[in-house]
Backbone as JSON, one array per atom type, in Angstrom:
{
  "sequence": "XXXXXXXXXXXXXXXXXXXXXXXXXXXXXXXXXXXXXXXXXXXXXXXXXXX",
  "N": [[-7.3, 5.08, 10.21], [-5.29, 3.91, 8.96], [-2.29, 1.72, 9.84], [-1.96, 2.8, 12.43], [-1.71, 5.8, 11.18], [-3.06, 8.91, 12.16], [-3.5, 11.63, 11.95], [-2.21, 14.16, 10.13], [1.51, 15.52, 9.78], [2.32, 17.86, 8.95], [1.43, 20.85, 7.38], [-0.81, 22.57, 4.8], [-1.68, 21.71, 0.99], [-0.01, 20.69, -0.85], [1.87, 19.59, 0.77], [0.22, 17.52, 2.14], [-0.38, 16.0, 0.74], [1.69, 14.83, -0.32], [2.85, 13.47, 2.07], [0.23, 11.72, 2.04], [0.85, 10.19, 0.07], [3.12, 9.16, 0.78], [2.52, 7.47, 2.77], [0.53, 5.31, 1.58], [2.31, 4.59, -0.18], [3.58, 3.14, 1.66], [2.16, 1.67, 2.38], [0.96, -0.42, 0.47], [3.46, -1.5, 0.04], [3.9, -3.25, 2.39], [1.65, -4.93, 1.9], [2.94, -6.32, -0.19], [5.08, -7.36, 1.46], [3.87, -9.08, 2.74], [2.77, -10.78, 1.28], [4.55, -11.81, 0.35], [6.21, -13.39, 2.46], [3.99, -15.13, 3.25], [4.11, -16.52, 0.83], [2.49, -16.35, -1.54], [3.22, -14.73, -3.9], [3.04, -14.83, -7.52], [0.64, -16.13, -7.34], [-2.67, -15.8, -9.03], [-5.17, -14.76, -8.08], [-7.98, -15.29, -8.97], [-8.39, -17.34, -12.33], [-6.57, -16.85, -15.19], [-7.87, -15.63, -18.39], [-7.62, -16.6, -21.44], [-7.28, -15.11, -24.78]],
  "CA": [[-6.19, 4.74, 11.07], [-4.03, 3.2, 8.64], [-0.89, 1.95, 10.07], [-2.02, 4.06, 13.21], [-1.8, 6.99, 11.45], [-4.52, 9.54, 13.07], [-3.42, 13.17, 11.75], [-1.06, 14.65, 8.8], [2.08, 16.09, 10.61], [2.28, 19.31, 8.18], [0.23, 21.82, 6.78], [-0.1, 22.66, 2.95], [-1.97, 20.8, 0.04], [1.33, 19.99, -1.37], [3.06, 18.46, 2.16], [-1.0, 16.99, 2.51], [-0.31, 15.13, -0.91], [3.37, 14.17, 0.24], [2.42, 12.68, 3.08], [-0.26, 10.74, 1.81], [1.56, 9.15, -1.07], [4.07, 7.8, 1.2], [1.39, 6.21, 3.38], [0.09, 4.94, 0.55], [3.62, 3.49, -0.73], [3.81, 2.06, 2.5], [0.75, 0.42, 2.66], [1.67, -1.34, -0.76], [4.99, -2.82, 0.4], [3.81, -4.05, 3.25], [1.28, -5.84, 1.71], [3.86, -7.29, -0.55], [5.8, -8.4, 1.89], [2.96, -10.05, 3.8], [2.42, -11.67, 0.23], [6.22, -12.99, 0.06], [6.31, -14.29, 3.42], [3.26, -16.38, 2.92], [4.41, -17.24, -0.37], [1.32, -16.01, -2.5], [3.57, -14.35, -4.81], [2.61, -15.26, -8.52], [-0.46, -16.88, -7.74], [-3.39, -14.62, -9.28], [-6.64, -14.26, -7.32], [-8.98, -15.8, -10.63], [-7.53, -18.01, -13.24], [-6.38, -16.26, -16.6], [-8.78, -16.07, -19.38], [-6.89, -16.59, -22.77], [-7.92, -14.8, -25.85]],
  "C": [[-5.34, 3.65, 10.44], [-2.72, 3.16, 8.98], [-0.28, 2.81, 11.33], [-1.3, 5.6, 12.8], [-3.3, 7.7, 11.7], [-4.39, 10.91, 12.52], [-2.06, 13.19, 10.56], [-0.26, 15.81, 10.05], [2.56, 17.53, 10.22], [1.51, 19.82, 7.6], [0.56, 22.27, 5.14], [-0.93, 21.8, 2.02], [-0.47, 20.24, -0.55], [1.99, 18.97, -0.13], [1.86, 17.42, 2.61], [-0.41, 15.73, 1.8], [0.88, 14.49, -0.39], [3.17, 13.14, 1.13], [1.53, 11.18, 2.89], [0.0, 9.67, 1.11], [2.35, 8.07, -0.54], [3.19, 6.9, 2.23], [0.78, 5.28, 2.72], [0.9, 3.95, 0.17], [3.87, 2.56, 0.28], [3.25, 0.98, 3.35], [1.18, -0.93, 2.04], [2.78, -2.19, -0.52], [4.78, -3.55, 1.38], [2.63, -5.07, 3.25], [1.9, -6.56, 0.77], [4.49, -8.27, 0.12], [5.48, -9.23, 2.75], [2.85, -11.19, 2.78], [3.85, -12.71, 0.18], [6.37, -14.06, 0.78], [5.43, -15.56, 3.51], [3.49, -17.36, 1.6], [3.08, -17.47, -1.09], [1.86, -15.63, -3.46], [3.74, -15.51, -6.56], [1.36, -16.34, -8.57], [-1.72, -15.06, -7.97], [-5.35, -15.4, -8.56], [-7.84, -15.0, -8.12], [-8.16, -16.35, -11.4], [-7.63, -17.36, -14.69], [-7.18, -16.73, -17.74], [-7.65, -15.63, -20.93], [-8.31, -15.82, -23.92], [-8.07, -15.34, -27.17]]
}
């Protein structure tokens, strides 16, 4: 129930796939822009290991 979705609104492996991608894409941006608003952007999770 991401995003309350509950069901795919077309039939088809291809419109399956469609569908999911953009749920997918719009997962992603909206955890960006949860990241912006808090102002996390460019901090990384672990500190960079040099080579």
């Amino acid at each position: 129930e991401d995003m309350s979705f509950r069901k795919y609104l077309c039939r088809g492996t291809v419109n399956v796939l469609a569908e999911s991608t953009m749920i997918a894409i719009a997962h992603n941006i909206n955890k960006l822009h949860r990241k912006i608003q808090s102002g996390k952007i460019g901090q990384h999770l672990f500190e960079l290991k040099t080579a």
